[in-house]
Phi, psi and omega in degrees: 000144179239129168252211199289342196249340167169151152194169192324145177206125200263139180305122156337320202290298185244090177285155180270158173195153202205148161211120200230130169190110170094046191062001175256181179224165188171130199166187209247107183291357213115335186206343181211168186262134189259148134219174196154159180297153157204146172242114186244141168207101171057267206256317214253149156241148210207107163268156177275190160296106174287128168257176199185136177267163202260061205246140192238132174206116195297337201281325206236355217277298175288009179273347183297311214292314166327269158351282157355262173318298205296320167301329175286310194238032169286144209228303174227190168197165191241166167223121167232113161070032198078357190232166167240130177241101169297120184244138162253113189058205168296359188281171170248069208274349164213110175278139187226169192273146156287130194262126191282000000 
């Protein structure tokens, strides 16, 4: 996963992984698991209020705070190249690989 600032690289052990389908959204920020509304329209993406379980793991917190944020303020996203790229306006703040 990359965000806007440099990028990351998630442990085997806690891979980031996002998945959106039937309007929720849900996957591994790095170190605990998300799920929450999201809302897609054509172009625009929007997660709702995420729960998450709180497990602190030193090794990874920062691709969580990272994952996290980047989810909180993606606005649309693009698909390029095999990958989803979460955006806010034009920035690109996280890309992840599409899994066949």
């Amino acid at each position: 996963m990359a965000t806007s600032s440099k990028e990351l690289k998630p442990s085997e052990e806690n891979p980031v992984t996002l998945k959106i389908e039937n309007n929720q959204a849900s996957g591994n920020s790095g170190c605990n698991y998300f799920s929450g509304p999201v809302e897609l329209k054509e172009k625009s993406l929007k997660f709702g209020d995420l729960a998450s379980t709180r497990k602190y793991c030193m090794e990874s917190m920062e691709i969580e705070n990272a994952v996290l944020k980047a989810l909180s303020e993606t606005d649309n996203y693009r698909i390029k190249d095999n990958k989803l790229e979460l955006r806010k306006g034009s920035q690109t703040l996280a890309t992840f690989a599409i899994a066949n």
